[in-house]
N, C-alpha and C positions, 0 to 999 in steps of 0.2 A: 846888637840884636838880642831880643831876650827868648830864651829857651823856651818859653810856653808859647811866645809866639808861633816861634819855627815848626812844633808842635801842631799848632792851631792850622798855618799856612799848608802843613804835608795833609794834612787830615782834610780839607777843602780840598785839595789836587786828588786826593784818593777817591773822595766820594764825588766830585762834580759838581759841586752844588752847596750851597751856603747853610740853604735849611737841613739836610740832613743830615754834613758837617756838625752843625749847633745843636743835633740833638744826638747824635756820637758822643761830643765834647761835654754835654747836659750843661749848655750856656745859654741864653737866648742869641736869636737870630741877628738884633742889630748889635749886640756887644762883638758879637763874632764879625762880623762887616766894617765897625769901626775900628777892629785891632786891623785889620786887612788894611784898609786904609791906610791907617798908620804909619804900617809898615811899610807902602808905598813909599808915602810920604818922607820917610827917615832915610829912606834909600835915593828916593828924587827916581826912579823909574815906576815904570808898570808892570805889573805882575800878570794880570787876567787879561781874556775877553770874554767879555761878559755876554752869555748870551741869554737866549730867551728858556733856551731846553736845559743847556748844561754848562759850563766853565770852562775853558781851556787856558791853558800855561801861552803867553809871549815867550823868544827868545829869551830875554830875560829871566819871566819867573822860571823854563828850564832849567836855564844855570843855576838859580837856586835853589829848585826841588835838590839838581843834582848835589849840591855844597850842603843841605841843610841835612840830607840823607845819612852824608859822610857826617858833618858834625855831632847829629844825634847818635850813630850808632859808636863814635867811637866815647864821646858818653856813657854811652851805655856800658860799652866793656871797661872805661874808665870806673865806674858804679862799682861793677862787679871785682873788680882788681882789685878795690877798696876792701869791699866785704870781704873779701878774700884775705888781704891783710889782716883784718879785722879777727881772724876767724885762724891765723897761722899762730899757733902756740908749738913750744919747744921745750924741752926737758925732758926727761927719766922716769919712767913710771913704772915702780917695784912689785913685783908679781911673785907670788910662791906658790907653790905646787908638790903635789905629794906625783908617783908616776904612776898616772893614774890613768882610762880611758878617757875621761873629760878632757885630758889636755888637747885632745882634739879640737874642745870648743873656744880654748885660750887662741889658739894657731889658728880658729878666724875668726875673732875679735880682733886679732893685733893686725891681719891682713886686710881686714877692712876700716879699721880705724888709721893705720899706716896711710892707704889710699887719698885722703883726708888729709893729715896732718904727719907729712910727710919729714918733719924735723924730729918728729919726739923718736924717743927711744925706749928702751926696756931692760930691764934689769931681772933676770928669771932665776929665783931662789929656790933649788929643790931641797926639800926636807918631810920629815912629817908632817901631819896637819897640827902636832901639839910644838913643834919648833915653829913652825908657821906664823902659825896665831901669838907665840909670844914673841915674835919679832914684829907682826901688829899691833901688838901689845904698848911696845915701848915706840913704833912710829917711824920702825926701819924698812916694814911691806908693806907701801899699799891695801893692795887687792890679794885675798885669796886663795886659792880653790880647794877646799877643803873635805877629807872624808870623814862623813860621821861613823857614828855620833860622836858630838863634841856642842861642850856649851856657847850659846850665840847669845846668848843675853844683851850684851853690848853692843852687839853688831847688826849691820844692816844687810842682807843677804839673798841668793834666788836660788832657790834648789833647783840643781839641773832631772832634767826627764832620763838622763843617763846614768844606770845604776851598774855600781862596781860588783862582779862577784868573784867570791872567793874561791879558793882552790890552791891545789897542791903543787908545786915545782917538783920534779923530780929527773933524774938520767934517763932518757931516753933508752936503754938498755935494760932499766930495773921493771922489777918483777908485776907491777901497779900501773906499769903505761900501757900492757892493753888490756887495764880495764876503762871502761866507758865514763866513770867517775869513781870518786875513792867514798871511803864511809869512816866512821872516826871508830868502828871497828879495826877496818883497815891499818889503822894509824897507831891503835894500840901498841904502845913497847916502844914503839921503831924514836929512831932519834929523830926529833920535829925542832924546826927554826923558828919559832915565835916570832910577829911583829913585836917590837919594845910599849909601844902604846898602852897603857895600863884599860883604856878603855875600849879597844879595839880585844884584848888579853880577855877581856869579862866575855866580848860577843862569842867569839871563838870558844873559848871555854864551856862558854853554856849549849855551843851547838854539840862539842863533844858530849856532854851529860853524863853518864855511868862512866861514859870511858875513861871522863878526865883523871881521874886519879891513874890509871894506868901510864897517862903522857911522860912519853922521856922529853921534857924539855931539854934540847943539848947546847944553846943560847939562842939570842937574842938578835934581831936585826933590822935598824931603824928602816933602811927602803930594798926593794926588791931585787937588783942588780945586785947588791954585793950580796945578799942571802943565796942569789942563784951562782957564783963561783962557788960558795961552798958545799952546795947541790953537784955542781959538776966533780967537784973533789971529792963526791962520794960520804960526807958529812952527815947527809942528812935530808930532812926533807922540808921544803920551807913553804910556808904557811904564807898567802899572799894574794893578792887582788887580782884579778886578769890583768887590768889595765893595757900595757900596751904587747903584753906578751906576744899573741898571734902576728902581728905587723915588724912588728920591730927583732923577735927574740929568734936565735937560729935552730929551726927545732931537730935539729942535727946532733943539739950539745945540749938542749935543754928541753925537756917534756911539761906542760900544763894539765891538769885533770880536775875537773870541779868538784864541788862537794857533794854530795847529796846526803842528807835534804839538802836544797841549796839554799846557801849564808849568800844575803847580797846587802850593800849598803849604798845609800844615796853619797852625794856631794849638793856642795854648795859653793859660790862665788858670793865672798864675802869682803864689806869693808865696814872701818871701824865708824860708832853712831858717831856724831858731834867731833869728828874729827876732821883739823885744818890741811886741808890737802892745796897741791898747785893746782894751778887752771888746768896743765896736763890728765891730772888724775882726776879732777869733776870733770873735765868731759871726756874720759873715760869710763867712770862711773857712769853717765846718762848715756853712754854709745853702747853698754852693756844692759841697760834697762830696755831702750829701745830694742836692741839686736834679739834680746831674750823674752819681750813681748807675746 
């Protein structure tokens, strides 16, 4: 029996009737009466009664409304299982991230792309945005997430609506936690933890202004976590993005205070232009352009 038949035959039983069957189907009238036929015929019984108002099923055609129901539909899910294979990819897909508030926006990308393609996996690189980008560089990350400023030239990228702002670490007991925000007055003298980023160094810098020459740099610290043990050790004061301080940081052992004026910087979700990625990471790549739409 062929499938457009069986088609043809459920769509006549649904609607009653031959002609409006055939204009459902957008066939004419007698092509659709002779496949009927046919089908009759190839079977050796009878399917219809035929009447003046409307069409009823035989014992017969019953039984194979009922068979040709079950046929079609498991078809149909047969269809679907296909594209579904079709659509199952597997591999690793390299993500870097600075600690930043955005990573919020990686944690549902990966949970709805997960949803979907449920083999792939992920590889989550945390560093600077300048170790980052040169680990994109040479084709060991992916995607990603980047705080500027930082040059994209190369790159293909979405700046997120979520902007990072800057602010002081400090002990909770010290003398600057109740105030409401600190001033780069404030900061003058005192021993201050710089981010290492030479381009991040100029923003920050320029927000100090008159003060800068006052700054006790007492070093340097590529990400926020280990600047803030040295905060709790009484070190000093480190210079740093909110990110995920409020949620994640216990403010029992560590204090947040923002700038003011406030210093904030964008990000970006970044991958490299004209570069040969797996099927994992293109459609990746397009499940972050739709998502971020």
């Amino acid at each position: 029996m062929d499938i457009r038949v069986l088609r043809y035959f459920l769509t006549v039983v649904r609607e009653e009737s031959i002609t409006r069957a055939a204009e459902v189907l957008h066939i004419t009238q007698p092509t659709l009466s002779r496949q009927l036929v046919q089908l009759e015929e190839s079977l050796g019984i009878r399917l219809f009664h035929r009447g003046t108002r409307k069409i009823t099923l035989t014992n017969e055609g019953m039984l194979l409304r009922r068979r040709a129901e079950e046929i079609l539909e498991l078809l149909n899910k047969t269809e679907k299982e296909l594209a579904f294979q079709e659509e199952m990819v597997e591999g690793c897909i390299s993500v870097g991230c600075g600690e930043l508030a955005a990573v919020r926006i990686l944690s549902e990308l990966f949970k709805s792309f997960s949803k979907k393609h449920t083999r792939v996996t992920y590889d989550l690189f945390t560093a600077t945005a300048d170790q980052v980008k040169e680990r994109m560089e040479s084709g060991l990350i992916d995607v990603g997430l980047l705080l500027e400023p930082i040059d994209m030239d190369k790159y293909d990228y979405i700046r997120l609506e979520i902007r990072e702002h800057w602010g002081v670490l400090m002990r909770p007991d010290d003398p600057l936690a109740g105030k409401e925000f600190v001033t780069a007055k404030d900061l003058a003298r005192l021993p201050v933890i710089m981010a290492r980023r030479s381009h991040v160094q100029n923003e920050v810098s320029n927000w100090f202004g008159e003060y800068f020459k006052d700054l006790n740099i007492l070093f340097k610290s590529n990400l926020p976590t280990n600047g803030a043990v040295m905060v709790q050790e009484g070190l000093g004061y480190a210079m740093v993005v909110r990110g995920l301080v409020d949620s994640l940081w216990d403010k029992e052992k560590i204090c947040f205070k923002p700038l003011y004026p406030e210093l904030s910087a964008t990000t970006v979700l970044a991958w490299k232009r004209q570069q040969p990625f797996s099927r994992a990471t293109e459609m990746f790549i397009e499940h972050i352009k739709c998502f971020l739409a």
